[in-house]
C-alpha positions as CSV (number, residue, x, y, z in Angstrom):
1,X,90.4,83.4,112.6
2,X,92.6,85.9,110.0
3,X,91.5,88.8,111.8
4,X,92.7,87.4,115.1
5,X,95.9,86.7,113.6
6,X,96.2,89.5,112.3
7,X,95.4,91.4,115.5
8,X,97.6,89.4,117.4
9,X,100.4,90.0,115.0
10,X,99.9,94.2,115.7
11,X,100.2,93.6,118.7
12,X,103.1,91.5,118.9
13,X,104.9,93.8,116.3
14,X,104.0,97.4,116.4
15,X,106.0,98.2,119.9
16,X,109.3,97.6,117.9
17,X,109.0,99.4,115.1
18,X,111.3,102.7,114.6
19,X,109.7,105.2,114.6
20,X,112.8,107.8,115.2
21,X,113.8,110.4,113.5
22,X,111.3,112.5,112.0
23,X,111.7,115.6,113.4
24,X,108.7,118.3,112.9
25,X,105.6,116.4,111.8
26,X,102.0,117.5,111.0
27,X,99.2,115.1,111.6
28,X,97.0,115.2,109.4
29,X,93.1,113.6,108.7
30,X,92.4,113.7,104.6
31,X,88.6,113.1,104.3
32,X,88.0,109.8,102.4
33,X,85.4,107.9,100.7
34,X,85.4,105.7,103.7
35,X,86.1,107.7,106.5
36,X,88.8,110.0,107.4
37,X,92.6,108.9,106.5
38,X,95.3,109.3,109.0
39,X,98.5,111.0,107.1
40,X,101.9,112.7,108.6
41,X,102.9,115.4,106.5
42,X,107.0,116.7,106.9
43,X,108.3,120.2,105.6
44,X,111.5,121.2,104.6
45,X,112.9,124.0,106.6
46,X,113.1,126.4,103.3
47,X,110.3,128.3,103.2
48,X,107.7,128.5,100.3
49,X,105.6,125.6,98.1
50,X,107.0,122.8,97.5
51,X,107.0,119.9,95.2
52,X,106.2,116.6,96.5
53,X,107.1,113.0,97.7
54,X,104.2,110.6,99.1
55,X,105.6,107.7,100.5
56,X,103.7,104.3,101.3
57,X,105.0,102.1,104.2
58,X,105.1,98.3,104.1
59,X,104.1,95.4,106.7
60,X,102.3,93.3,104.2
61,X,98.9,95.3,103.8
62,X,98.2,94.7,107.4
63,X,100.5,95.6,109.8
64,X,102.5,98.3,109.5
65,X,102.3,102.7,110.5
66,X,103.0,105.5,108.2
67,X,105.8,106.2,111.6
68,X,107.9,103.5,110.6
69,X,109.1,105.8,107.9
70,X,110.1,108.7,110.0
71,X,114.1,108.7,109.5
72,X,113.4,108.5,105.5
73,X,110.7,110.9,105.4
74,X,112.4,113.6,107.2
75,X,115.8,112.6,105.3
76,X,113.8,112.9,102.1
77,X,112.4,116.5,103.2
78,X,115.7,117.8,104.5
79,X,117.9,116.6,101.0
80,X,115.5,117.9,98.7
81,X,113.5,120.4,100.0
82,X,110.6,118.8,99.0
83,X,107.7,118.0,101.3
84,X,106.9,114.5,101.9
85,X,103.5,112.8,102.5
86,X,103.3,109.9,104.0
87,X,100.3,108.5,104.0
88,X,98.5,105.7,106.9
89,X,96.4,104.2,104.9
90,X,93.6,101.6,105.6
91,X,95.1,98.0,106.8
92,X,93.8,94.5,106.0
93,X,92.1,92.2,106.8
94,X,89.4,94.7,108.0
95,X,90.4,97.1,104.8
96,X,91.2,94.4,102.0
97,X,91.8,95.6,98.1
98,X,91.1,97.9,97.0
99,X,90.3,100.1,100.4
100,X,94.6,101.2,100.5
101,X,94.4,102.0,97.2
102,X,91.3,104.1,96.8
103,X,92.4,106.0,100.4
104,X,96.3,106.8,98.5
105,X,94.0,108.3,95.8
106,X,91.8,110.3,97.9
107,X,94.7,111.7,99.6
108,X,96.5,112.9,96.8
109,X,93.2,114.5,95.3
110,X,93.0,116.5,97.9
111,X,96.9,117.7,98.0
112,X,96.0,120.3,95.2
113,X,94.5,122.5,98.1
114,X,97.0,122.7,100.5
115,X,98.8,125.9,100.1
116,X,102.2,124.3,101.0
117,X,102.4,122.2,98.1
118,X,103.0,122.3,94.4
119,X,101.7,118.9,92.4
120,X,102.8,119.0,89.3
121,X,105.9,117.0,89.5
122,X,104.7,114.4,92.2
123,X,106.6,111.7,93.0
124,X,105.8,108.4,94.7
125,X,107.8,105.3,96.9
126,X,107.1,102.9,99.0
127,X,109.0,99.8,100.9
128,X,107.4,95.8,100.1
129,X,103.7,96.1,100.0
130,X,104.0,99.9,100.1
131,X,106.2,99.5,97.0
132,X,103.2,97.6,95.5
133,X,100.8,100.3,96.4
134,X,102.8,102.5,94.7
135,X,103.3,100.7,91.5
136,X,99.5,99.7,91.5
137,X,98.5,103.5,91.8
138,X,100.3,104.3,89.3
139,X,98.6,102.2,87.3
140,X,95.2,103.1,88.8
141,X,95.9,106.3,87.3
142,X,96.6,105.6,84.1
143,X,93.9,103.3,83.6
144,X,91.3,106.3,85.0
145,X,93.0,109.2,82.9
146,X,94.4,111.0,85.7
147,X,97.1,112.9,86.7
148,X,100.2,110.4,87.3
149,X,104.0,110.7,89.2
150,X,106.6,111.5,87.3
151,X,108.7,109.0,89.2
152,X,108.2,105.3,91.0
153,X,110.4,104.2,93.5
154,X,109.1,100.7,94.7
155,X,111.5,99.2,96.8
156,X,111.8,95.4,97.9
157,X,108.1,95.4,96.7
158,X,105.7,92.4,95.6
159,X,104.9,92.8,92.3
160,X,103.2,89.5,90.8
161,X,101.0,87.4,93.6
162,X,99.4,85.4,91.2
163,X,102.8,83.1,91.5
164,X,102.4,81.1,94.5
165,X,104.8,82.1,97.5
166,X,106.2,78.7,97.7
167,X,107.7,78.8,94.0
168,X,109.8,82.0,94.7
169,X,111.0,81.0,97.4
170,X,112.3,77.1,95.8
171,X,114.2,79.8,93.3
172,X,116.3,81.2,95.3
173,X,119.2,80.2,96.9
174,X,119.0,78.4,100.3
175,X,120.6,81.2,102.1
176,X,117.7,83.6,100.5
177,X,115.1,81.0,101.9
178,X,116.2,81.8,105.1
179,X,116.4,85.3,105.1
180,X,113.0,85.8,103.3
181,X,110.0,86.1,104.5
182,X,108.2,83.0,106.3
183,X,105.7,81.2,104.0
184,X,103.3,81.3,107.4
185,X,103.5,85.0,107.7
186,X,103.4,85.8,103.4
187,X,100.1,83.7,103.5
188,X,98.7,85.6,106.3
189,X,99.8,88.8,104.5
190,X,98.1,87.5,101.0
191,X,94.9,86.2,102.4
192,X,94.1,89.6,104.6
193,X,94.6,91.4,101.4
194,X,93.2,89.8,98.5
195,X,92.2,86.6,96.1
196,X,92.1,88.4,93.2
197,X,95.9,87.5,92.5
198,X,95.7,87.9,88.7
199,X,94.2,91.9,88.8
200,X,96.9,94.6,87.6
201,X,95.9,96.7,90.4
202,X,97.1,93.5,92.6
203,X,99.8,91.8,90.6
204,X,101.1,94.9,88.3
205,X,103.3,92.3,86.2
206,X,100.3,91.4,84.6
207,X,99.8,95.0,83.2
208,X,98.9,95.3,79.4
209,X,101.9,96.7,77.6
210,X,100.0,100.0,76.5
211,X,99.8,100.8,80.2
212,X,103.2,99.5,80.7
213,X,104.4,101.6,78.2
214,X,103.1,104.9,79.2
215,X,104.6,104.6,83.2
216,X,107.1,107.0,84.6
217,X,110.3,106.8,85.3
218,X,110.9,104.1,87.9
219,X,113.8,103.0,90.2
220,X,113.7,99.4,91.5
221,X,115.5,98.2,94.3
222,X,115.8,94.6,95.8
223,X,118.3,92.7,97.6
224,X,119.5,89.1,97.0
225,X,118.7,87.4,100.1
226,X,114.8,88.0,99.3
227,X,113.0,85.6,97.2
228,X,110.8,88.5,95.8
229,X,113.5,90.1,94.5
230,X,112.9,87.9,91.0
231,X,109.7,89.3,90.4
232,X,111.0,93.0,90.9
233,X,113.9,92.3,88.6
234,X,110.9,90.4,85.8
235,X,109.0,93.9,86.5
236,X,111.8,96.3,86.0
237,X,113.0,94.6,82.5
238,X,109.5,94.4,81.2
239,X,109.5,98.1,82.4
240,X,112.3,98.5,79.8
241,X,110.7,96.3,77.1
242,X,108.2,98.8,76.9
243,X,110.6,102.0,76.4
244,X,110.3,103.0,80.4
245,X,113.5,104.8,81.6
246,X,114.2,102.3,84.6
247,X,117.0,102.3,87.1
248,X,117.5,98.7,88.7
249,X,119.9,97.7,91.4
250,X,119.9,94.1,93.1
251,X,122.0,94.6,96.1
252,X,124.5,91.6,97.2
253,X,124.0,90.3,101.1
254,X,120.4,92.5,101.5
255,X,117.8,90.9,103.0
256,X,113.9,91.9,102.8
257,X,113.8,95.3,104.7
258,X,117.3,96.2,104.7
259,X,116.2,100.2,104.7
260,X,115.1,99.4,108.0
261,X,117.4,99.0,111.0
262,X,117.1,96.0,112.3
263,X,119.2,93.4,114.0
264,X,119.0,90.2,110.8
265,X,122.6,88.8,110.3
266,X,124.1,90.3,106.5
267,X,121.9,93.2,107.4
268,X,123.4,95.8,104.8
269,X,124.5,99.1,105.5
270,X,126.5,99.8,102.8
271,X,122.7,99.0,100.2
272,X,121.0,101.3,102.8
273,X,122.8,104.0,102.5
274,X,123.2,103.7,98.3
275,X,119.6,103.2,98.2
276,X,118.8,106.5,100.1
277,X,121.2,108.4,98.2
278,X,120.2,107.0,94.6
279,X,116.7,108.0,95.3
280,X,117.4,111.5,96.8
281,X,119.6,112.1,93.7
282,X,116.2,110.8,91.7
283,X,113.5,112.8,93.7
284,X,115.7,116.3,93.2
285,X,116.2,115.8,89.7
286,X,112.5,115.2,89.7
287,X,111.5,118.3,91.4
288,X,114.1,120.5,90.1
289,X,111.6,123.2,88.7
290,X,111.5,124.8,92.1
């Protein structure tokens, strides 16, 4: 019965996403442990290698494209002159944790061959459950000894599910309720993905502080019409209790998905825009050496 709901849910949702915007994009397949793994890759128009950006899209784990991303990705290429990955990975319920995670490290494994790229100052994002991904890899990473980003930019992302949905949401303001996402849809979202609420990989607030203490620098970006905003604001400050360099902004009158365009009243503009420019500001600076 998940599966269906899921199913139905693509297919109720996947002919209005934007996916404008991105300009010149390579398909790509990335051999993985399970099969191969659909990625776009964009390029700046300055020739030569480049450092890199691998982005992670949302749609709770189950629903959403790498496409959705275009306008960011090729806004992301074009500022910094860094090229961006953005990676499809596998979707629940089909896929459930830890198939996403394991397919984000299997593509970035194999960036070290392509000719167009230079690794060694990679730097990873992503948007609500792509934000998670991108948190939890970073973790996955230092828990495994390898090579981590230099920079996490999670971004209206879930960050602790072994609270129940229903509690966020009663602390927020009634206004937030509204705007958040539906209980209906979060437990469709939770169940496709996973019961093991209380694993780091799953619930990265849960992290031991010697982990915690050895992540990159991270910037965190919610708005306050979202209950999971309170989670990402608990994450970022015990980011900083560890001694992690964090950049934190809660923006007034946002609602879940305000990078997207989309037609919610007190959809934001004004955060959109300081969010994409905070972030290109942090991915230069990060890539720099080029």
């Amino acid at each position: 019965m998940l599966s269906i709901k899921v199913k139905l849910l693509r297919l109720f949702v996947r002919p209005f996403l934007n996916t404008k915007g991105g300009g010149d994009i390579k398909y790509l397949e990335v051999a993985g442990e399970n099969g191969p793994i659909r990625v776009l890759k964009y390029l700046p128009t300055k020739p030569g290698k480049h450092h890199v950006h691998v982005n992670l899209h949302g749609g709770g784990w189950t629903m959403g494209l790498a496409d959705m991303d275009n306008h960011w990705c090729r806004k992301v290429a074009d500022e910094t002159d860094s090229a961006v990955i953005s990676i499809d990975y596998a979707k629940a319920p089909e896929h459930p944790f830890p198939a996403a995670l394991h397919q984000i490290r299997d593509v970035v494994l194999s960036l070290s061959s392509d000719p167009d790229l230079d690794v060694s100052q990679l730097t990873i994002g992503g948007f609500s459950s792509g934000g998670n991904l991108a948190i939890s890899y970073v973790l996955y990473c230092l828990q495994n000894q390898l090579a981590f980003p230099v920079l996490c930019l999670p971004v209206y992302s879930v960050t602790d599910l072994s609270i129940p949905y229903i509690e966020k949401l009663n602390a927020v303001s009634e206004k937030a309720k509204v705007k958040s996402v539906p209980t209906w849809l979060m437990d469709i979202f939770l169940q496709s993905y996973t019961t093991d609420y209380k694993n780091m990989l799953v619930s990265p607030s849960l992290a031991p502080a010697e982990l915690l203490a050895k992540f990159p620098r991270s910037v965190i970006l919610n708005g306050d019409l979202d209950s999971l905003h309170i989670e990402a604001d608990n994450f970022a400050q015990l980011l900083a209790k560890n001694g992690v360099a964090v950049i934190h902004r809660l923006y007034e009158g946002a609602v879940h998905g305000f990078i997207q365009d989309n037609n919610q009243d007190h959809y934001n503009e004004k955060a959109k825009e300081d969010a994409f420019q905070l972030m290109i500001k942090e991915i230069k600076q990060a890539h720099k050496s080029l």
